[in-house]
PALUM-907115 format. One record per residue (C-alpha): z, y, x; residue in one letter. Coordinates in steps of 0.001 Angstrom, whole numbers, plus 500000, padded with zeros to 6 digits. Layout:
// residues N
ZYXA
...
END
This chain:
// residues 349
500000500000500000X
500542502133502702X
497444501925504236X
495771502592501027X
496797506154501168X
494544506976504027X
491238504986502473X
489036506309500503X
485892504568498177X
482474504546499739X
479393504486498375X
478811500762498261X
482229500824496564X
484171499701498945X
486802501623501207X
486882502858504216X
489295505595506564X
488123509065505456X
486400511133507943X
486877514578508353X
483146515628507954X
483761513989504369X
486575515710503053X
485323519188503994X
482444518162501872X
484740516673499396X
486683520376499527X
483413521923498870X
482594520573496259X
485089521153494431X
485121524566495364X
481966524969493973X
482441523010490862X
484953525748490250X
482694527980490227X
479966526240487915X
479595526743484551X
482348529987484623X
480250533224483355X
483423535415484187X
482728534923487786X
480572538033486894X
483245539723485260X
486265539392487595X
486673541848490639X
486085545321489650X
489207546739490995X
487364544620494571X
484019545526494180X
485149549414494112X
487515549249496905X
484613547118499013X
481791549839497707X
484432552957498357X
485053551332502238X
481332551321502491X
480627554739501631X
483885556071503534X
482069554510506857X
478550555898505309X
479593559376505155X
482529559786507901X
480749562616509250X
480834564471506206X
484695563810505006X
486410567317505516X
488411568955508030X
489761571568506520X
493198569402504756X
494687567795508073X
491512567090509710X
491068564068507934X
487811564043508732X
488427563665512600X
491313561125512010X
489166558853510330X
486307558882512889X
489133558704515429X
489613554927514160X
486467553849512581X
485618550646514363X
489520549465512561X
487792549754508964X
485607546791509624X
489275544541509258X
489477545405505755X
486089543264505180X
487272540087505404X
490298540856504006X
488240541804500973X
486012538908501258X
488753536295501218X
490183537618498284X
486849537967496395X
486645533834496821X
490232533736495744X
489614535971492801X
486494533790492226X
484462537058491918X
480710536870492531X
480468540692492225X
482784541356494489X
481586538799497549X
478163540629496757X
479347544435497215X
481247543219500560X
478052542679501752X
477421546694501884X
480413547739504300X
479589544430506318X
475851545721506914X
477428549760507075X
479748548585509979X
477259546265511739X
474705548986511965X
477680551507513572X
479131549014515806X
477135546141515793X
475558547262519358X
479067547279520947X
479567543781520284X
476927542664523146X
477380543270526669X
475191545925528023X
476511545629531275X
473484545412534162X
474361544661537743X
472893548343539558X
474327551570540150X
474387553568543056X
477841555170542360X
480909554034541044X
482905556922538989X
486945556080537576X
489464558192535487X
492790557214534665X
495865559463532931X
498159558223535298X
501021559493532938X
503296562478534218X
506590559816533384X
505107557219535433X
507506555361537299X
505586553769540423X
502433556433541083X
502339554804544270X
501487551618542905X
499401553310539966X
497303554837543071X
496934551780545117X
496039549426541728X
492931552005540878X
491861552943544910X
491320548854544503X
488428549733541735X
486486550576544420X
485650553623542772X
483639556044545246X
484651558841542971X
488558559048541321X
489673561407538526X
493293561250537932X
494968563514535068X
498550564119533620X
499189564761537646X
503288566026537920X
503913568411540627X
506339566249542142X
504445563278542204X
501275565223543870X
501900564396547251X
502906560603546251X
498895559845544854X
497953562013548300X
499569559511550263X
498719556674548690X
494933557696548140X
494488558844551453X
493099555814553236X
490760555002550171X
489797558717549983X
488693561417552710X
488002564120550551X
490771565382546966X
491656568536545395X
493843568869542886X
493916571993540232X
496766572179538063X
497668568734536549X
494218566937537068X
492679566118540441X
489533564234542137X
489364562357545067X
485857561164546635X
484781559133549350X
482147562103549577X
482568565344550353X
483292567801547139X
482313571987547347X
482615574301544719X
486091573150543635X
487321575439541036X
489696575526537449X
487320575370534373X
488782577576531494X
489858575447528611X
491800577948526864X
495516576875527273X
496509579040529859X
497678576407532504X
494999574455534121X
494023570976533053X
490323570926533706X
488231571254536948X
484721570714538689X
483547569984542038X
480058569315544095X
480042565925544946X
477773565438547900X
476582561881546973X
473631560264549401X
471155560451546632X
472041564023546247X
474709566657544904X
476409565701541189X
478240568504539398X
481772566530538323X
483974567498535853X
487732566275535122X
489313567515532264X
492766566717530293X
492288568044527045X
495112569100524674X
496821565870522523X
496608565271518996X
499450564527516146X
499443562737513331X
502216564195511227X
502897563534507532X
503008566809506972X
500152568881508850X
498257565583508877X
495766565130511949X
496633568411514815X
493899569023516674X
493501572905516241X
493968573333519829X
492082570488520939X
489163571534519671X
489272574539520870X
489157573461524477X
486740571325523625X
484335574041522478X
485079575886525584X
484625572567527926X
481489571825526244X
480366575857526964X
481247575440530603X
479104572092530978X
476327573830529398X
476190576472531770X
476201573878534713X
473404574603537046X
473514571153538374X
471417568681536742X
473417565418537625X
476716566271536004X
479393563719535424X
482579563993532900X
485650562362533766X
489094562614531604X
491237562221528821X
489550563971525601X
491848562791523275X
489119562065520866X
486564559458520736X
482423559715520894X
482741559329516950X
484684562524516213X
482548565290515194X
485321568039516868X
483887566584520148X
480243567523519610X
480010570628521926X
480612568446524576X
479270565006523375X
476086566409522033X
474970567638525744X
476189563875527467X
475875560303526937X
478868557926526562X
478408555100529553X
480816552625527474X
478106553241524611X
475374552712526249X
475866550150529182X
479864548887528286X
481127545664526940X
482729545456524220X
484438548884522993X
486496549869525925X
489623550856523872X
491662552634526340X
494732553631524462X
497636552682524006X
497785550370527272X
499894547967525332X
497561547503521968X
494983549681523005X
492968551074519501X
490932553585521182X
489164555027523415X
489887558254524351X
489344558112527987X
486175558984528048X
482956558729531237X
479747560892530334X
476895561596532080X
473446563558532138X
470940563283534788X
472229559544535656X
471624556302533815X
474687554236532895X
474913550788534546X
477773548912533185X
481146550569531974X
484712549069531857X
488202549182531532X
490306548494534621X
493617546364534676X
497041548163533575X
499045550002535282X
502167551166534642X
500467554406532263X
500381554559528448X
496514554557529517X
494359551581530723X
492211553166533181X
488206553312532825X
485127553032535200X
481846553209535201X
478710552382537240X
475634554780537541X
471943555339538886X
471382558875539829X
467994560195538646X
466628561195542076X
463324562671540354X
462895566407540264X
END
């Protein structure tokens, strides 16, 4: 009798151990007998099929949500890629609800989200470059900067941006960078260090009145590269002001207006932006560069938080260079994950 319980009839009538390739089928089957013959399967869902058709035009139309009540607009482009989890949420509970509606309209934000992200699934990463870029917030609480220094200098990095630099932990990265890097400046709390020489070091205005933005010449062999570091201001989400970014766009706007008067053709961005390449408050500065991690990265290259990181916010641009491959780098002991990046330099005139 006991061994009855794990036989099963076969098809010449007889019995026989169950296989698992059978009792999936035998699940299925059922499942869809279930569903036969129930004309309410039409019916059922509504309260689903909105919330799947609202997610789908909330991802359709992020660009045109508004600003102007907590910057909504921002904090939803801020985590867009995160949406996408609420579709199979939705279409698990469609086949729970038995809802043939609703399993349909999940199709929409599946298609909406594929076509926005769909690209960064794939790796885009080639195997050139003739210059290898890094920036990492190194966090002004950080409690082993020597370490910090040593873990990125291992990148092998030919050019280092560093931001969230304290004072008293300046000459700390100077030490520690030193036998990686010949050439550094630093310029209020951000700094670059190259294995080329840099000219033209100055502060670049971002409208906070303390300096947290530079740019340098970086003699590179295949020719001079205008490179920018820049720490702009954070953002808050508070319950309620909603999404702060007021000031963060501002120095945006005036980072963006500094890049664009660059007489430099090869320019490189390096920094924290606080924002990623989806939100729209980014735009004077997007708009005139292109994102490495978007077009050569793996993956989405979530840089923060360190410990779950959701996005990214550390940020590598370029004009006048083709992205190779793009990456995050290995933790250190930042609320960042630090970020690199392999280029070609256009050498053509």
């Amino acid at each position: 009798m006991a061994q009855q319980a794990y036989m099963t009839e076969t098809a010449d009538g007889g019995s026989g151990p169950e296989r698992p390739g059978a009792r999936l089928r035998r699940l299925a089957r059922r499942l869809l007998n279930g569903w036969r013959g129930d004309p309410r399967i039409w019916r059922r869902g509504a309260v689903l099929t909105a919330l799947a058709l609202l997610l789908a035009l909330v991802m359709l139309v992020h660009a045109h949500i508004p600003n102007a009540v907590g910057n909504l607009g921002s904090l939803t482009e801020t985590f867009l890629p995160w949406l996408g989890l609420a579709i199979p949420v939705l279409l698990v509970l469609g086949v729970v609800r038995k809802s043939a509606i609703a399993l349909i309209a999940v199709l929409l934000p599946a298609i909406v989200w594929l076509n926005l992200f769909g690209g960064l699934l794939t790796d885009k990463a080639g195997g050139g470059g003739d210059l290898m870029v890094a920036t990492h917030n190194v966090n002004a609480d950080n409690p082993d900067p020597a370490a910090t220094a040593t873990d990125v200098a291992a990148s092998g990095a030919d050019v280092l941006a560093l931001e969230e630099l304290p004072a008293s932990a300046v000459p700390v990265y100077e030490k520690a960078l030193a036998p990686t890097y010949r050439h550094h400046a630093v310029v209020g709390t951000v700094g670059l260090w190259s294995k080329y020489p840099m000219t033209e070091v100055r502060a670049v205005d971002i409208k906070l009145g303390w300096k947290r933005a530079m740019r340098a010449t970086v003699a590179t062999p295949e020719g001079p590269v205008a490179v920018y570091v820049a720490h702009l201001p954070s953002v808050r989400v508070k319950i309620e002001a909603g999404f702060t970014a007021r000031q963060r766009d501002k120095s945006a706007d005036a980072l963006g207006e500094a890049i664009a008067d660059e007489p430099l053709r090869r320019v490189v961005l390096l920094g924290d932006l606080n924002g990623t390449m989806n939100d729209r408050s980014l735009n004077a500065v997007t708009s005139q560069l292109r994102s490495t991690q978007g077009a050569a990265g793996s993956g989405f290259g979530f840089s923060w938080p360190a410990s779950f990181p959701m996005a990214r916010i550390d940020q590598i641009m370029v004009r006048g260079a083709e992205p190779e491959s793009s990456w995050t780098l290995p933790r250190t002991d930042s609320d960042h994950l630090p970020v690199a990046a392999r280029v070609k330099l256009d050498t053509g005139s």
